[in-house]
C-alpha positions, 0 to 999 in steps of 0.5 A: 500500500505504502509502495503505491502511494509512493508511486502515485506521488512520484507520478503526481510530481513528475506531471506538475507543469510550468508556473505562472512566473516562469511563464512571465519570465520565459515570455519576457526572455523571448521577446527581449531576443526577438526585438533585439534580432529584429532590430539587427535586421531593420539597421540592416535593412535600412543600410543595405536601403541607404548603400543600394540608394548610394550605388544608384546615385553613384552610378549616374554621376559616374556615367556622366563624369566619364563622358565629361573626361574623354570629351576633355581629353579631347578638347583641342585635338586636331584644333589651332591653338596658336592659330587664331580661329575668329567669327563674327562678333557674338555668334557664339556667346548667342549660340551659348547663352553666355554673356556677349563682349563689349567690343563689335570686333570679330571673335577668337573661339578657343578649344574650351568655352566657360559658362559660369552660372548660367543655368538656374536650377529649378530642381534644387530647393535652395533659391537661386541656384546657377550652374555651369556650362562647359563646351569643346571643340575637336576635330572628328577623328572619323573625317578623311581616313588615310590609311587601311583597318586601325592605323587609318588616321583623320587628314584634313582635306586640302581645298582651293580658296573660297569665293562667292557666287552670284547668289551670295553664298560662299563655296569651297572646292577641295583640290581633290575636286570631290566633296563627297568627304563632307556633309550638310549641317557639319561644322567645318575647321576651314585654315590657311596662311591667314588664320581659321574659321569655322562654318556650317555647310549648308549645300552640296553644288553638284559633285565638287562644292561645298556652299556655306550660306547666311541662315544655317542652324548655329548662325555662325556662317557669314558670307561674302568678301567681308566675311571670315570664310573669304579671308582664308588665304591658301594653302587651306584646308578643311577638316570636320570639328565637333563641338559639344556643351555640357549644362544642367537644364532646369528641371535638373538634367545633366546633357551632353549637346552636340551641335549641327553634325549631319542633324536636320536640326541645330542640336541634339541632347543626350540626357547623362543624369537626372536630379542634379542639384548642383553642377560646378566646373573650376579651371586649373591653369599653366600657372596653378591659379584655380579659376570660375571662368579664365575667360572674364579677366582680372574682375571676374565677371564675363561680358566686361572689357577686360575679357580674354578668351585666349586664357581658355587655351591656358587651361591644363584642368578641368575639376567638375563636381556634380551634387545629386539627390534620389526622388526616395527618401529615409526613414527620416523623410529626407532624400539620398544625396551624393557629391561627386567631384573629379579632375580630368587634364587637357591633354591636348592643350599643352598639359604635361604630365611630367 
C-alpha cells in the first residue's frame, strides 16, 4: 500500500507543469531576443536601403563624369591653338547663352568655352541656384581616313580658296575636286596662311562644292568678301570639328549637346543624369591659379572689357563636381544625396604630365 502511494506521488510530481512566473519570465526572455534580432535586421535593412540608394546615385554621376573626361581629353585635338580661329562678333556667346563682349570686333573661339552660372536650377530647393556650362571643340577623328583597318588616321582635306557666287553664298572646292568627304549641317575647321574659321555647310553644288550660306542652324556662317570664310588665304584646308556643351537644364538634367553634325536640326541632347542639384566646373591653369571662368579677366565677371578668351587655351584642368539627390527618401523623410567631384587634364592643350 505504502509502495503505491509512493508511486502515485512520484507520478503526481513528475506531471506538475510550468508556473505562472516562469511563464512571465520565459515570455519576457523571448521577446527581449526577438526585438533585439529584429532590430539587427531593420539597421540592416535600412543600410543595405541607404548603400543600394548610394550605388544608384553613384552610378549616374559616374556615367556622366566619364563622358565629361574623354570629351576633355579631347578638347583641342586636331584644333589651332596658336592659330587664331575668329567669327563674327557674338555668334557664339548667342549660340551659348553666355554673356556677349563689349567690343563689335570679330571673335577668337578657343578649344574650351566657360559658362559660369548660367543655368538656374529649378530642381534644387535652395533659391537661386546657377550652374555651369562647359563646351569643346575637336576635330572628328572619323573625317578623311588615310590609311587601311586601325592605323587609318583623320587628314584634313586640302581645298582651293573660297569665293562667292552670284547668289551670295560662299563655296569651297577641295583640290581633290570631290566633296563627297563632307556633309550638310557639319561644322567645318576651314585654315590657311591667314588664320581659321569655322562654318556650317549648308549645300552640296553638284559633285565638287561645298556652299556655306547666311541662315544655317548655329548662325555662325557669314558670307561674302567681308566675311571670315573669304579671308582664308591658301594653302587651306578643311577638316570636320565637333563641338559639344555640357549644362544642367532646369528641371535638373545633366546633357551632353552636340551641335549641327549631319542633324536636320541645330542640336541634339543626350540626357547623362537626372536630379542634379548642383553642377560646378573650376579651371586649373599653366600657372596653378584655380579659376570660375579664365575667360572674364582680372574682375571676374564675363561680358566686361577686360575679357580674354585666349586664357581658355591656358587651361591644363578641368575639376567638375556634380551634387545629386534620389526622388526616395529615409526613414527620416529626407532624400539620398551624393557629391561627386573629379579632375580630368587637357591633354591636348599643352598639359604635361611630367
Amino acid at each position: 500500500m505504502n509502495q503505491m502511494n509512493s508511486q502515485k506521488k512520484s507520478r503526481s510530481k513528475g506531471e506538475q507543469g510550468f508556473s505562472l512566473l516562469e511563464l512571465v519570465v520565459s515570455m519576457m526572455l523571448f521577446m527581449i531576443v526577438t526585438g533585439a534580432v529584429w532590430g539587427v535586421l531593420r539597421a540592416a535593412q535600412m543600410s543595405r536601403s541607404v548603400v543600394n540608394q548610394q550605388v544608384d546615385l553613384q552610378k549616374n554621376v559616374r556615367l556622366g563624369l566619364n563622358l565629361i573626361g574623354r570629351d576633355t581629353y579631347n578638347a583641342g585635338f586636331g584644333y589651332p591653338l596658336r592659330n587664331t580661329v575668329v567669327l563674327p562678333d557674338n555668334r557664339i556667346s548667342t549660340l551659348l547663352a553666355i554673356p556677349v563682349d563689349t567690343d563689335s570686333t570679330r571673335d577668337t573661339v578657343p578649344p574650351i568655352i566657360a559658362g559660369n552660372n548660367i543655368t538656374l536650377n529649378t530642381f534644387n530647393t535652395a533659391a537661386n541656384i546657377r550652374t555651369d556650362q562647359v563646351t569643346f571643340l575637336f576635330k572628328d577623328s572619323t573625317f578623311n581616313l588615310v590609311g587601311s583597318g586601325a592605323a587609318a588616321v583623320s587628314q584634313p582635306l586640302s581645298i582651293n580658296a573660297a569665293t562667292t557666287n552670284g547668289s551670295g553664298i560662299d563655296e569651297i572646292v577641295p583640290i581633290s575636286g570631290s566633296n563627297t568627304l563632307c556633309r550638310v549641317n557639319d561644322i567645318y575647321l576651314i585654315t590657311g596662311n591667314s588664320g581659321s574659321t569655322l562654318g556650317v555647310a549648308t549645300a552640296m553644288s553638284g559633285t565638287n562644292i561645298v556652299q556655306f550660306s547666311n541662315g544655317d542652324v548655329l548662325a555662325i556662317n557669314q558670307t561674302g568678301s567681308t566675311g571670315p570664310l573669304r579671308s582664308i588665304t591658301v594653302p587651306a584646308s578643311i577638316q570636320r570639328v565637333l563641338m559639344v556643351t555640357y549644362y544642367v537644364a532646369a528641371d535638373g538634367t545633366l546633357t551632353r549637346r552636340e551641335y549641327a553634325n549631319a542633324t536636320t536640326g541645330s542640336y541634339i541632347d543626350e540626357p547623362l543624369v537626372y536630379n542634379v542639384e548642383d553642377f560646378q566646373i573650376k579651371y586649373v591653369m599653366d600657372n596653378g591659379t584655380l579659376l570660375d571662368n579664365p575667360s572674364a579677366g582680372p574682375d571676374g565677371i564675363a561680358g566686361t572689357a577686360d575679357d580674354t578668351q585666349s586664357n581658355l587655351a591656358a587651361v591644363r584642368q578641368i575639376r567638375v563636381t556634380i551634387s545629386v539627390r534620389s526622388v526616395e527618401k529615409n526613414s527620416s523623410n529626407q532624400p539620398y544625396r551624393q557629391t561627386m567631384t573629379a579632375t580630368f587634364s587637357t591633354r591636348n592643350l599643352g598639359y604635361d604630365a611630367s
